[in-house]
FIRONU-829813 format. One line per 8 residues: number of its first residue (from 1); their letters; for each residue y, x, z of N, C-alpha, C, CB. Coordinates in steps of 0.2 Angstrom, whole numbers, plus 2048, in hexadecimal, padded with zeros to 3 digits. Glycine has a CB too. Example, Ala and Ser with C-alpha at 12.3 -4.5 7.8 and 13.67 -1.06 7.14 Angstrom:
// residues 2
1 = AS = 7E4/842/827/7EA/83E/827/7F0/842/827/7EA/839/82D  7F5/840/823/7FB/844/824/800/840/827/7FD/846/81D
// end
This chain:
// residues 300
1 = XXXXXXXX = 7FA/804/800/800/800/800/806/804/800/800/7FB/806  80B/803/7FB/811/805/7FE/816/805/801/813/807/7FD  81B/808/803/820/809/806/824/807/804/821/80C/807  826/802/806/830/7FF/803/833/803/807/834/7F5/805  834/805/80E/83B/809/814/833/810/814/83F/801/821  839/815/813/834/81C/818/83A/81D/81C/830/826/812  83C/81F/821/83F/823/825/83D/829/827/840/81F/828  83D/82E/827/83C/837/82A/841/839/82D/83B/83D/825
9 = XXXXXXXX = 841/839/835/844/83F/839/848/83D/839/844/845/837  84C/836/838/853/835/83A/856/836/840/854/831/839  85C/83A/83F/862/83A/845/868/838/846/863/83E/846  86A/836/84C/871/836/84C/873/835/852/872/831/848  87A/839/852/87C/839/858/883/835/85A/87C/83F/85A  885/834/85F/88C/832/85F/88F/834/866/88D/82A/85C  895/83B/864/895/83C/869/88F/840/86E/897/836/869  890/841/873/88C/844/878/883/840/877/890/842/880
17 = XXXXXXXX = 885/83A/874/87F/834/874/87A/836/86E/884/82C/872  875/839/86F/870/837/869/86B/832/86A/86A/83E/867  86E/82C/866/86C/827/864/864/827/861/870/826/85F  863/829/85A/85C/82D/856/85D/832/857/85A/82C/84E  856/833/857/854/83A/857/84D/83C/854/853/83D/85E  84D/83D/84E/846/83D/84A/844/836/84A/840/842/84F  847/832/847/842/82B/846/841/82D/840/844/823/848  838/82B/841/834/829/83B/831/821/83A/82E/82D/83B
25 = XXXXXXXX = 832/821/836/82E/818/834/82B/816/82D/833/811/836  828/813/82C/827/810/824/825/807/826/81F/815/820  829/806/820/827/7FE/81E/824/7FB/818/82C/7F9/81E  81D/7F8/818/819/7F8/812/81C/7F1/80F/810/7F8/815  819/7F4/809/81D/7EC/806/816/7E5/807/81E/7EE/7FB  819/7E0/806/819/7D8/80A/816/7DA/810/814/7D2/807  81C/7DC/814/818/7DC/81A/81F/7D8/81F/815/7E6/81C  81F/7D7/824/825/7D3/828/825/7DA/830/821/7C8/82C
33 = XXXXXXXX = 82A/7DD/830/82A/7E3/835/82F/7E2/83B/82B/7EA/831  82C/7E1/841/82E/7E4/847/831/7E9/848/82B/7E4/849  838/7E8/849/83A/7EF/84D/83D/7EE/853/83F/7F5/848  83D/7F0/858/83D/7F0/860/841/7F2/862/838/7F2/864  843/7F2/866/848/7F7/86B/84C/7F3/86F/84E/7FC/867  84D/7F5/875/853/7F2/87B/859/7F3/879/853/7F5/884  85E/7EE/87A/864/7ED/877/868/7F6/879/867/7E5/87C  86A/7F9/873/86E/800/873/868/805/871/871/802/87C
41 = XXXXXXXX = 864/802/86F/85E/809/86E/85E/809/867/856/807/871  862/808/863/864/80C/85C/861/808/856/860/813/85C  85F/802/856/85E/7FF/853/864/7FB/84D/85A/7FD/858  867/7F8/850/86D/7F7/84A/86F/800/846/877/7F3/850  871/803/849/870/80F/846/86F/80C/841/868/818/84A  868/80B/841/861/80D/83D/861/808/838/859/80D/842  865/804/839/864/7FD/834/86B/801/82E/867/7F2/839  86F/800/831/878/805/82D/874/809/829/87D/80B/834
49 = XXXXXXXX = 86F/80E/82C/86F/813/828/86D/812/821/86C/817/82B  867/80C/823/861/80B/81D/867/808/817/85A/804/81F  86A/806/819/871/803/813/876/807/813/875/7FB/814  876/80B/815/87C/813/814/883/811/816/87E/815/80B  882/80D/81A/888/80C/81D/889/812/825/888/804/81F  886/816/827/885/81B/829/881/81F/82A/886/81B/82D  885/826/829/882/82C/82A/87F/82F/82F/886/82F/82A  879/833/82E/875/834/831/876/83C/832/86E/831/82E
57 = XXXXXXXX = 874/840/838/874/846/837/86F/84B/833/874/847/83B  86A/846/835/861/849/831/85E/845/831/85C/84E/833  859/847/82B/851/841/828/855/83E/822/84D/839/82E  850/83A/821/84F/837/81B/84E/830/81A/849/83A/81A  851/82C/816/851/825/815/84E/823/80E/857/823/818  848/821/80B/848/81E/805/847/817/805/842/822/801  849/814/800/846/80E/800/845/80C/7F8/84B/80A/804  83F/809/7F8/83A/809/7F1/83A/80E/7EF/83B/806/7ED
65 = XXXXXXXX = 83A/816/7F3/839/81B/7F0/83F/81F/7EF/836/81A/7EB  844/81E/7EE/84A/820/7EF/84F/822/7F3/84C/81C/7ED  852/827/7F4/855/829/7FA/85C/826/7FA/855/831/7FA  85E/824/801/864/822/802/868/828/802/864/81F/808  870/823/801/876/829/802/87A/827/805/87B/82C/7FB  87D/827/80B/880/826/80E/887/824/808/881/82B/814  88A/81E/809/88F/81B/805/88E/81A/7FE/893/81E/805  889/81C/7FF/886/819/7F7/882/813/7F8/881/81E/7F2
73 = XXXXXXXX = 881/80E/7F1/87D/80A/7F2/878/807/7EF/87F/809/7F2  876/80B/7EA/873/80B/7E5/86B/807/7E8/874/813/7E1  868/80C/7ED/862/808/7F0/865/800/7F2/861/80D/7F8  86A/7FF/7F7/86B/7F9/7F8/868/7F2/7F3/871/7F9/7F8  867/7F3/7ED/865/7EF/7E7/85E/7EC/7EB/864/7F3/7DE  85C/7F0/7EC/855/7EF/7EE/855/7EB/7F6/852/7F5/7EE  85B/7EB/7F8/85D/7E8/800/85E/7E1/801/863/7EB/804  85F/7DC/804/861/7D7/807/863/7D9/80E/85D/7D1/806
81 = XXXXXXXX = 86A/7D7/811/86A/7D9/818/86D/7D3/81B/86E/7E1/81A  86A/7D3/823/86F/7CE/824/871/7D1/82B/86B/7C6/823  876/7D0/82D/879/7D4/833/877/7CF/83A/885/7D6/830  87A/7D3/840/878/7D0/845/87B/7C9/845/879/7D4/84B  883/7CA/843/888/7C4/843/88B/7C3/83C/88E/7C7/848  888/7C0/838/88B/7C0/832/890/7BD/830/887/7BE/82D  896/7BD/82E/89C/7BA/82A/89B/7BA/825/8A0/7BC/82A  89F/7B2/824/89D/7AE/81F/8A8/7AA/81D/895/7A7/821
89 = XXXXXXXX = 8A9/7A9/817/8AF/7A5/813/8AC/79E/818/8AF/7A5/809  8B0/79E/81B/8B0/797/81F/8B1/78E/81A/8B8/798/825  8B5/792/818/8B7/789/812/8B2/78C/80D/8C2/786/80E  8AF/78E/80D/8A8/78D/808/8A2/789/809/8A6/793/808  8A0/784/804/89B/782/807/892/789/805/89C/779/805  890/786/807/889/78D/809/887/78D/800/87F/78A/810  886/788/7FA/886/789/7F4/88C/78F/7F1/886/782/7F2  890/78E/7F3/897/78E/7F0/896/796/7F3/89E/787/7F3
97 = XXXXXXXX = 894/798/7F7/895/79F/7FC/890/7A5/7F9/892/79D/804  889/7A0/7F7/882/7A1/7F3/885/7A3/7ED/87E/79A/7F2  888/7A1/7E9/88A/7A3/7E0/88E/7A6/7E3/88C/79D/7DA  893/7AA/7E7/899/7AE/7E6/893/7B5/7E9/8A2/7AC/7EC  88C/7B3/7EC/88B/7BA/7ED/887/7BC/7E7/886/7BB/7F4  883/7B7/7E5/881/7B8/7DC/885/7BB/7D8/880/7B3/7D9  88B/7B9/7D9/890/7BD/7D3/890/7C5/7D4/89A/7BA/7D3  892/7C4/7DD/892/7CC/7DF/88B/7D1/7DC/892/7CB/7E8
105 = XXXXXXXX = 885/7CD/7DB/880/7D2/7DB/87E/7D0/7D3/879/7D2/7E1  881/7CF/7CE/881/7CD/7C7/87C/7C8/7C4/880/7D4/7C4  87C/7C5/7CA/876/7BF/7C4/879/7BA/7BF/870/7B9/7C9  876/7B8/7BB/879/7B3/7BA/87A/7AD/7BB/878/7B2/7B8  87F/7A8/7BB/880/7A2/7BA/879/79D/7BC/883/7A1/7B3  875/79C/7B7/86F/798/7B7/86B/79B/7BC/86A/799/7B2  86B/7A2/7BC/866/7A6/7C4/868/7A4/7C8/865/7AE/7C6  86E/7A4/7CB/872/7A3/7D0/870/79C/7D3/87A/7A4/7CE
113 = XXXXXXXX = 874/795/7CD/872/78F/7CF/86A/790/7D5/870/78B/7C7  864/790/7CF/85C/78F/7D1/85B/794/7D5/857/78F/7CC  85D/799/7D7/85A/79D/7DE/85F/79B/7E3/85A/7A5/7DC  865/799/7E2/86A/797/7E9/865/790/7EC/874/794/7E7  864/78B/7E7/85E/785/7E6/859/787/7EC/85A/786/7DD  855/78B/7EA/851/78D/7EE/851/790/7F2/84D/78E/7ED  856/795/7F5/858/798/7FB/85B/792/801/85F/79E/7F9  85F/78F/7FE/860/786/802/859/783/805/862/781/7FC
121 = XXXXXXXX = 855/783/800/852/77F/803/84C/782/807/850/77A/7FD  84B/78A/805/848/78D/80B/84B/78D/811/848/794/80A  850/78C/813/853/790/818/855/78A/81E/85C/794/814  855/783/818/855/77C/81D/85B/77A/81B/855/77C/825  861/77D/815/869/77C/814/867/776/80F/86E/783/811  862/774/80A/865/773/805/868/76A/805/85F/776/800  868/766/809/86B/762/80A/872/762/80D/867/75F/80C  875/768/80F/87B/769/813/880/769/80F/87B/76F/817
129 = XXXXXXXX = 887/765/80F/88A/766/80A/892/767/80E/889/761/805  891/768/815/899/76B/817/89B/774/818/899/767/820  89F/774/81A/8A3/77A/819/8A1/77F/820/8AC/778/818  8A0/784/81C/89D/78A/821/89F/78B/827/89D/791/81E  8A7/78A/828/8A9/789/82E/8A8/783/834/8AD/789/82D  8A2/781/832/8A0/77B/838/89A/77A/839/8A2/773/836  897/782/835/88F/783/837/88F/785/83E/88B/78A/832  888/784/83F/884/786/846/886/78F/847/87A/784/845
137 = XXXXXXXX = 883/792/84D/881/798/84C/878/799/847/882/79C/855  874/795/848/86D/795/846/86F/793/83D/868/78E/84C  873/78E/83B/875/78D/832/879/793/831/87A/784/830  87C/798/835/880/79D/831/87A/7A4/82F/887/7A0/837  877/7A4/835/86E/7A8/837/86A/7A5/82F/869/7A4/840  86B/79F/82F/865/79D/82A/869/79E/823/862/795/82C  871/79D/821/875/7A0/81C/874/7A6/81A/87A/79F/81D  875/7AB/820/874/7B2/821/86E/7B3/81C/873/7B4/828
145 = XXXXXXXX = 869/7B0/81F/860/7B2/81A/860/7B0/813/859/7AC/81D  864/7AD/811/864/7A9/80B/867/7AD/807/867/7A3/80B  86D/7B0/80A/871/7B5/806/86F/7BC/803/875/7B6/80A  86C/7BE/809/868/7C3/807/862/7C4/806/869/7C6/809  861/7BD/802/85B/7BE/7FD/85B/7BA/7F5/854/7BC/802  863/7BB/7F6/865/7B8/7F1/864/7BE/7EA/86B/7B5/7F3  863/7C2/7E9/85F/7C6/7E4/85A/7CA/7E6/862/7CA/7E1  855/7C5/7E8/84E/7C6/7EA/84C/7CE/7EB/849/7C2/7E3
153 = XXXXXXXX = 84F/7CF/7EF/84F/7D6/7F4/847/7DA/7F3/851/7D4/7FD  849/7DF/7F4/83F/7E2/7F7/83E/7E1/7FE/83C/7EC/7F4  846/7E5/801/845/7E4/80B/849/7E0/80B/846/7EB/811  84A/7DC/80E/84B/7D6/813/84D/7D9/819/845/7D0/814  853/7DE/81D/856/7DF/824/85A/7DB/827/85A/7E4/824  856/7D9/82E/85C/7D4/830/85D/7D9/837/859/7CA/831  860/7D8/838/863/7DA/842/864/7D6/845/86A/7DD/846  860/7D5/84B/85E/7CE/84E/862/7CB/84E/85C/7CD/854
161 = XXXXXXXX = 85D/7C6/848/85D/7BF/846/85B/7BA/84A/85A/7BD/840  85A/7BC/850/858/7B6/853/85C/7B7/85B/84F/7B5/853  860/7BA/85C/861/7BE/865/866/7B9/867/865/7C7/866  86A/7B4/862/86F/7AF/866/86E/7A9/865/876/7B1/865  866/7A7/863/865/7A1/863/861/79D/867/863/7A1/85E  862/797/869/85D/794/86B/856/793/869/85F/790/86C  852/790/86D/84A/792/869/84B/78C/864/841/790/86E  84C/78A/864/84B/786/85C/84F/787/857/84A/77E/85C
169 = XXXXXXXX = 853/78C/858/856/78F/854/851/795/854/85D/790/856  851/798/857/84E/7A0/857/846/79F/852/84C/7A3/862  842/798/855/83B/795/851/83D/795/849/838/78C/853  841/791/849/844/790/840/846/794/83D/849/78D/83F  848/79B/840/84B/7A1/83D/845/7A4/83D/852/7A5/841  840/7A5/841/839/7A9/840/835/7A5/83A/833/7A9/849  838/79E/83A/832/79C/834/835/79E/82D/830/792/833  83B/79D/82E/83F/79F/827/83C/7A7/827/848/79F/827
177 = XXXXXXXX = 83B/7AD/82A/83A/7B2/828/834/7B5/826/83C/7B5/82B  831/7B1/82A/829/7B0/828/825/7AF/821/826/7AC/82B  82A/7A8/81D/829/7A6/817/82E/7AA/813/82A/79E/817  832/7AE/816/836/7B5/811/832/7BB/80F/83D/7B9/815  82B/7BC/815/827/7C0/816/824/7BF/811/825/7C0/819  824/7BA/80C/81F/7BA/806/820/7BD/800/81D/7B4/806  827/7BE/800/82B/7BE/7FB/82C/7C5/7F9/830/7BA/7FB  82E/7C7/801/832/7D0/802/82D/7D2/808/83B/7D1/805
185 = XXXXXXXX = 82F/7D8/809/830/7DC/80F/834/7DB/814/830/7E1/80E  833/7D8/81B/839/7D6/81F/838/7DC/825/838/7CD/822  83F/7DE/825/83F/7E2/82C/845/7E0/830/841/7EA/82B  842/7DE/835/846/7DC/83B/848/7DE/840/845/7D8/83D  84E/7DF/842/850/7E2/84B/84F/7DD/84F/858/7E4/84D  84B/7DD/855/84D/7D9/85A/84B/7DD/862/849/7D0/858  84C/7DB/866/84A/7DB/86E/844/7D6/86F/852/7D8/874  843/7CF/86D/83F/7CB/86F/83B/7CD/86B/842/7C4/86F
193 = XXXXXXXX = 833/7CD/870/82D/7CF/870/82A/7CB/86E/82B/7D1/874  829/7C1/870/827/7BF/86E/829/7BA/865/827/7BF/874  82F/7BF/863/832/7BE/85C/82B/7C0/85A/839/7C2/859  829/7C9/85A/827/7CB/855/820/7CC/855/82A/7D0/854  81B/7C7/85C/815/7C7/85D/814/7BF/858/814/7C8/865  81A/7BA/855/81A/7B4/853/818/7B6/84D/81F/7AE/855  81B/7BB/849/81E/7B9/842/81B/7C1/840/828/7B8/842  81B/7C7/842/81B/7CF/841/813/7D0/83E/81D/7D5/849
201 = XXXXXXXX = 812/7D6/83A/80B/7D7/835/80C/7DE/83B/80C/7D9/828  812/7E1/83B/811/7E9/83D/819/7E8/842/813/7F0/832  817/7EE/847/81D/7EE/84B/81F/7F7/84B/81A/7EA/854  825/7F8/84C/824/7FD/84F/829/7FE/856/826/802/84A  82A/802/85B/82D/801/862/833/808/862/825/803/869  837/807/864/83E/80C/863/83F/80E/86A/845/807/85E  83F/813/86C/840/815/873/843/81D/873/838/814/878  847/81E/876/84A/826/876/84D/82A/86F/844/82B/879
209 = XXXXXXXX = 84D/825/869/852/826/864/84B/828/85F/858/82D/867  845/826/85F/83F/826/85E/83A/821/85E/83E/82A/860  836/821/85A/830/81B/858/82C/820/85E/82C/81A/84F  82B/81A/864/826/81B/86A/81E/81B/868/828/816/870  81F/814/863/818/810/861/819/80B/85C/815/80D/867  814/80D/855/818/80A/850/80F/807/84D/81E/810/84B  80F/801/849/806/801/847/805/7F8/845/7FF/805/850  802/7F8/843/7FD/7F0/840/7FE/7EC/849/7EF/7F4/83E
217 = XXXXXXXX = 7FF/7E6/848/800/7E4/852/7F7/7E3/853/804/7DA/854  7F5/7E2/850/7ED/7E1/852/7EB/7E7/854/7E9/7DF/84C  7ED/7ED/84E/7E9/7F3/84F/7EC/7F7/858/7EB/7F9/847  7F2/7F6/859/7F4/7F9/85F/7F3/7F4/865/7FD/7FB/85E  7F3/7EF/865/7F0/7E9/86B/7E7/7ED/86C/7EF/7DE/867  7E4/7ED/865/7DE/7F1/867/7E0/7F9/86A/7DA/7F4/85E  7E4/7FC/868/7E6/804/86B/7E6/803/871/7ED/807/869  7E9/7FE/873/7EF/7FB/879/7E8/7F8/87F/7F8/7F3/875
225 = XXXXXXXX = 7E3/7F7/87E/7DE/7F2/87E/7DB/7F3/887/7D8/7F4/878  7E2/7EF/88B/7DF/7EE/892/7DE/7E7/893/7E2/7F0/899  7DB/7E7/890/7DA/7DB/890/7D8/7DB/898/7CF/7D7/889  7DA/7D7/89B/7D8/7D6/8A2/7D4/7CE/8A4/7DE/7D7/8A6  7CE/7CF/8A8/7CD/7C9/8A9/7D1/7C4/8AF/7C6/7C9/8AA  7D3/7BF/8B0/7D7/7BD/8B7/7CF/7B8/8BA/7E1/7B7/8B6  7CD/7B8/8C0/7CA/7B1/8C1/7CC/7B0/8C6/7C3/7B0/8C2  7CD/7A8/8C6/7CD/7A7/8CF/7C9/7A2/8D1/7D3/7A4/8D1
233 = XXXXXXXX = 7C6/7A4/8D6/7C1/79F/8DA/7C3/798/8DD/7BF/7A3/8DF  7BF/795/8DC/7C2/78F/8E0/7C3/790/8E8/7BE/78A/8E0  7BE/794/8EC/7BD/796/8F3/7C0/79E/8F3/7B6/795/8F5  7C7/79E/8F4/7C9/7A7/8F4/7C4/7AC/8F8/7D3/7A9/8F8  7C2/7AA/8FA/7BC/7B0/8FF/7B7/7B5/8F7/7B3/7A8/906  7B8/7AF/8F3/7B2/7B1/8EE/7B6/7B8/8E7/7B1/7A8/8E9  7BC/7B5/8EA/7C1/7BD/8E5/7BF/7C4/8E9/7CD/7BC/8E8  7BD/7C5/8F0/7BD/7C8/8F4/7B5/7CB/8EF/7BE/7C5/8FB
241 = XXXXXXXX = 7B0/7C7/8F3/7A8/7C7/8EF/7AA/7CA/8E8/7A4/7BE/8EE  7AD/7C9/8E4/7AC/7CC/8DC/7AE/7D2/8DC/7B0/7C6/8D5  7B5/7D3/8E1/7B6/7DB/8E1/7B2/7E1/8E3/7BC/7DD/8E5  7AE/7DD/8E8/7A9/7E1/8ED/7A3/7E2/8E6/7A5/7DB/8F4  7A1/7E0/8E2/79E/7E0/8DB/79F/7E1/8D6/79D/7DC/8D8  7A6/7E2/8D3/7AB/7E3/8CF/7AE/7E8/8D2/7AE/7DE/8CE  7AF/7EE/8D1/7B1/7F3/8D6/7B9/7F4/8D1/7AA/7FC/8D8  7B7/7F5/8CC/7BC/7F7/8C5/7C3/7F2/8C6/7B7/7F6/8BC
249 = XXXXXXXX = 7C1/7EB/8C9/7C7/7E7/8CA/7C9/7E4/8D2/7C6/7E0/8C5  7CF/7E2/8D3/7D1/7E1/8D7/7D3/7DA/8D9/7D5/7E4/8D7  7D3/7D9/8E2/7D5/7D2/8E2/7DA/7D1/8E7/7CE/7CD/8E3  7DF/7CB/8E6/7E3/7CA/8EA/7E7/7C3/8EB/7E7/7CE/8EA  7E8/7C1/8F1/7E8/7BB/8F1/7E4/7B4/8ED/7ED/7BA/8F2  7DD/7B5/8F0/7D7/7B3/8EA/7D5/7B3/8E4/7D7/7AF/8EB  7DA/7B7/8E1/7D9/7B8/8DA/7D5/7BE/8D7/7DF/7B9/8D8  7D2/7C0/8D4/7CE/7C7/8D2/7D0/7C5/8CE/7C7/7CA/8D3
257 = XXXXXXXX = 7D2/7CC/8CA/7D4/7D0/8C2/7CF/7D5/8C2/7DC/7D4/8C1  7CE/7D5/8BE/7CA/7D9/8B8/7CD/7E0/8B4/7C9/7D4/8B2  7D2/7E3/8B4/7D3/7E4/8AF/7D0/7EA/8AB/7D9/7E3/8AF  7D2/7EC/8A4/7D1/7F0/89F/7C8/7EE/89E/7D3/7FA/8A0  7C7/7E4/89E/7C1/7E1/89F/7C0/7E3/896/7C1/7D8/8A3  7B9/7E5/895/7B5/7E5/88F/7B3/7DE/88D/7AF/7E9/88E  7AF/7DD/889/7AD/7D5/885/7A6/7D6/88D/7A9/7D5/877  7A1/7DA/88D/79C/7DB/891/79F/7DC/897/799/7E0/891
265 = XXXXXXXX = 7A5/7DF/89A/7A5/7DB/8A2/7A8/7D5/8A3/7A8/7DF/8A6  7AC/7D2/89E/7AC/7CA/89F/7A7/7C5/89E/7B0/7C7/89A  7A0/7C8/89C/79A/7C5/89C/797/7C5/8A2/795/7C7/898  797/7CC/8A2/794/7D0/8AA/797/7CA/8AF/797/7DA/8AC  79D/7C8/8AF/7A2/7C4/8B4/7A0/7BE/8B4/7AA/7C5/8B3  79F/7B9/8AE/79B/7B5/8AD/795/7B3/8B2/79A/7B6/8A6  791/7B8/8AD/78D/7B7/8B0/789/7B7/8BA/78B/7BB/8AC  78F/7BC/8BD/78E/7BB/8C3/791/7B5/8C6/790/7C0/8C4
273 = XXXXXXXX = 797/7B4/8C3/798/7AD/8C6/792/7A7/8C7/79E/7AB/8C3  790/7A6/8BF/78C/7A2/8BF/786/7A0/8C4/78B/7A2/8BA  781/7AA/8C5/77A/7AA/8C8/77A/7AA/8D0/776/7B1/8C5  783/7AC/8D4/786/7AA/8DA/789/7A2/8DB/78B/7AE/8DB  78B/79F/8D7/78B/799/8D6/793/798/8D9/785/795/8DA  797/79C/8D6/79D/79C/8DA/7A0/799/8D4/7A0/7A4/8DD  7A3/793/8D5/7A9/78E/8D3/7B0/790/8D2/7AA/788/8D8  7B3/791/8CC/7BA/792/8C8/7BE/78F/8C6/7B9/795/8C3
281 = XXXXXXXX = 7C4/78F/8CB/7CB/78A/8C9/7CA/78D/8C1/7D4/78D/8CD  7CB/795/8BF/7CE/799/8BA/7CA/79F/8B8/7D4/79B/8BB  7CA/79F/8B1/7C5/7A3/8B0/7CA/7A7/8AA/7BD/79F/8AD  7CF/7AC/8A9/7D2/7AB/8A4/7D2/7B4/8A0/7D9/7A6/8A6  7D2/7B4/89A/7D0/7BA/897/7D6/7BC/893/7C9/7B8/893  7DB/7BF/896/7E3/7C2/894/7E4/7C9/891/7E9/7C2/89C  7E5/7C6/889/7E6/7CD/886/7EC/7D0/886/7E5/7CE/87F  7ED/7D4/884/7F3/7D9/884/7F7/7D8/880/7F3/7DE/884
289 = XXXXXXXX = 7FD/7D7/883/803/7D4/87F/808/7DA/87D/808/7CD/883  80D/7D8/879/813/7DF/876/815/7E0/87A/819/7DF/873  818/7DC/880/81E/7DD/885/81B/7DF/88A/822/7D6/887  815/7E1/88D/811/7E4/892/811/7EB/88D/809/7E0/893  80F/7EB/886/80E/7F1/882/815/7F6/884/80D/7F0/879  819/7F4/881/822/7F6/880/823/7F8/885/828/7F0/87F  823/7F5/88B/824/7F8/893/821/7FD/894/820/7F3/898  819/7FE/892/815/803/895/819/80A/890/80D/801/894
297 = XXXX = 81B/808/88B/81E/80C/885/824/811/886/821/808/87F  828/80D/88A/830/80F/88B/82E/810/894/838/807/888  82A/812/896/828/812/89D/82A/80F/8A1/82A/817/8A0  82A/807/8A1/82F/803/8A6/826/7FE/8A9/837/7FD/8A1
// end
């Protein structure tokens, strides 16, 4: 598969402040990509850079194979971006806004019409017919998407598109980019973990100006793989009994955990409950999530 974004070694500093420092990353094409980081950890940098709106000190940025230039834009053709806070011509209605970005990226007349058409009606606009200044923050988010994929981009960059919305805003902006996922390559910034476990093919984790942990989410939940069992007994005395048996898990206030439990010692667990005859409010079998991962990542 290839690569739509390679990044190598990127840096940058500001001031006393190194921001990046050697970030590496790649993004495969149709793929929807995760990128992580707690609010100030370089994540908008790293977006600037990929569109050459800032200078890096070192590494490397291609996209579809091509090396960026800081103030150039030639790669951009291949971009759609959509900023954390996008501004938009307020007495515009979202059609009318649609064909002035068309003109900007040379299509034509007819293109413009049938792909603004169907960016509308992706996005949930296409019955809307008032003026941009009386949109929501979630219809400017969802304009924003529409825009910049209004010449059907290869990457799709947004900066969290979802950090000031409500959930049903934040839901509707993950389904829109999910169904953009089919079209392009989507790389997203966000902080919310449970964004990119809903929607993400590939994540990568941004900590100290570098990719801490980057990969397939399946293949790293496998890497990452302390699945824990929780039981709780109906009689707590009985949490006590399974640790005395279970030496590898712990119990407290009637509860016994399992954890780093294999598929065999949740049988092995089964099974004893059953042949002691010990009765279970809960039996529950808890994989490992991003946000437990990310923590263990950035050492918190």
């Amino acid at each position: 598969m290839d690569n739509i974004l390679a990044i190598s070694g990127l840096t940058k500093r500001f001031g006393s402040k190194q921001v990046l420092n050697g970030l590496t990353l790649s993004v495969p094409e149709h793929c929807v990509f995760g990128f992580v980081g707690r609010n100030g950890a370089g994540k908008t940098t790293t977006m600037k850079a990929i569109i050459g709106l800032l200078k890096p000190e070192g590494g490397e940025i291609t996209v579809c194979g091509e090396k960026v230039s800081y103030g150039g834009t030639k790669t951009n053709r291949f971009i759609g971006y959509l900023p954390d806070v996008p501004e938009f011509y307020g007495y515009m209605t979202a059609k009318e806004y649609l064909a002035l970005c068309g003109r900007i990226a040379g299509m034509k007349p007819a293109e413009i019409r049938q792909r603004s058409d169907e960016l509308l009606e992706l996005v949930g606009l296409a019955g809307e017919k008032h003026r941009i200044r009386g949109y929501s923050r979630g219809m400017k988010q969802r304009l924003g998407i529409a825009q910049a994929l209004i010449n059907r981009p290869k990457l799709l960059i947004c900066d969290e598109p979802t950090s000031a919305l409500d959930p049903v805003g934040r839901r509707e902006i993950l389904d829109i980019l999910k169904d953009a996922g089919k079209q392009t390559s989507v790389f997203f910034s966000t902080h919310i973990l449970t964004d990119v476990e809903s929607i993400c093919d590939r994540v990568a984790f941004l900590e100290g100006g570098r990719i801490a942990l980057s990969g397939n989410i399946e293949e790293i939940r496998r890497k990452y793989a302390d699945t824990a069992v929780e039981v709780v007994p109906e009689n707590p005395a009985h949490a006590a009994l399974l640790a005395e048996r279970f030496t590898a898990g712990e119990q407290s206030d009637g509860c016994f955990v399992f954890k780093n439990a294999s598929a065999a010692d949740a049988e092995a667990l089964m099974k004893f409950l059953v042949d002691n005859h010990i009765a279970v409010s809960r039996f529950e079998r808890k994989e490992p999530d991003l946000e437990k991962m990310f923590l263990e990542v950035i050492g918190e």
